[in-house]
N, C-alpha and C positions, 0 to 999 in steps of 0.2 A: 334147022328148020323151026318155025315158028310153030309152038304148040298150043291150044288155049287149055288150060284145065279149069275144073270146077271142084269147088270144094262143095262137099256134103255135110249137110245140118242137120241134127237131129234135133226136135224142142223137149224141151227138160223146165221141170218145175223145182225151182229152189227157193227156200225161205232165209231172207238174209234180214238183218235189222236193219232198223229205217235209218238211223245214222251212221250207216254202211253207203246204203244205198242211197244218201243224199250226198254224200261225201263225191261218192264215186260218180252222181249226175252232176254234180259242179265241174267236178275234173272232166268227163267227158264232153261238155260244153266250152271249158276254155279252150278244149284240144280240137275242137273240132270232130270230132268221132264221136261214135253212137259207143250206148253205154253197155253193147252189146261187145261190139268190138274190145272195151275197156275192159270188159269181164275175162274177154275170151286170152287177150293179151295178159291180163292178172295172174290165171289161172297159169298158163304157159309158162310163164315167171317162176310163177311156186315150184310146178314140179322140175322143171328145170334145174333149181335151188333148193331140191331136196337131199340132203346128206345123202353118201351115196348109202349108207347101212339101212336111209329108210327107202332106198329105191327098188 
């Protein structure tokens, strides 16, 4: 059966450097995605690709 779900947001204040964060809105612009989404996939990335000794 077809289910819908909904993912839950929480807003969060992070301070990143500006040539972080311009890098990262180029790339979200050629990809077509918000640079929220590009955060959120980043982030998933990382921990996903953490040693497992630092997991």
């Amino acid at each position: 059966m077809f289910e819908i779900k909904k993912t839950e947001y929480i807003n969060k204040t992070f301070r990143l450097p500006a040539d972080l964060v311009e890098k990262m809105e180029i790339i979200a612009q050629k990809k077509g995605i918000s640079l929220n989404n590009l955060v959120t996939q980043c982030c998933n990335y990382a921990l996903d690709n953490l040693d497992k000794k630092d997991k």
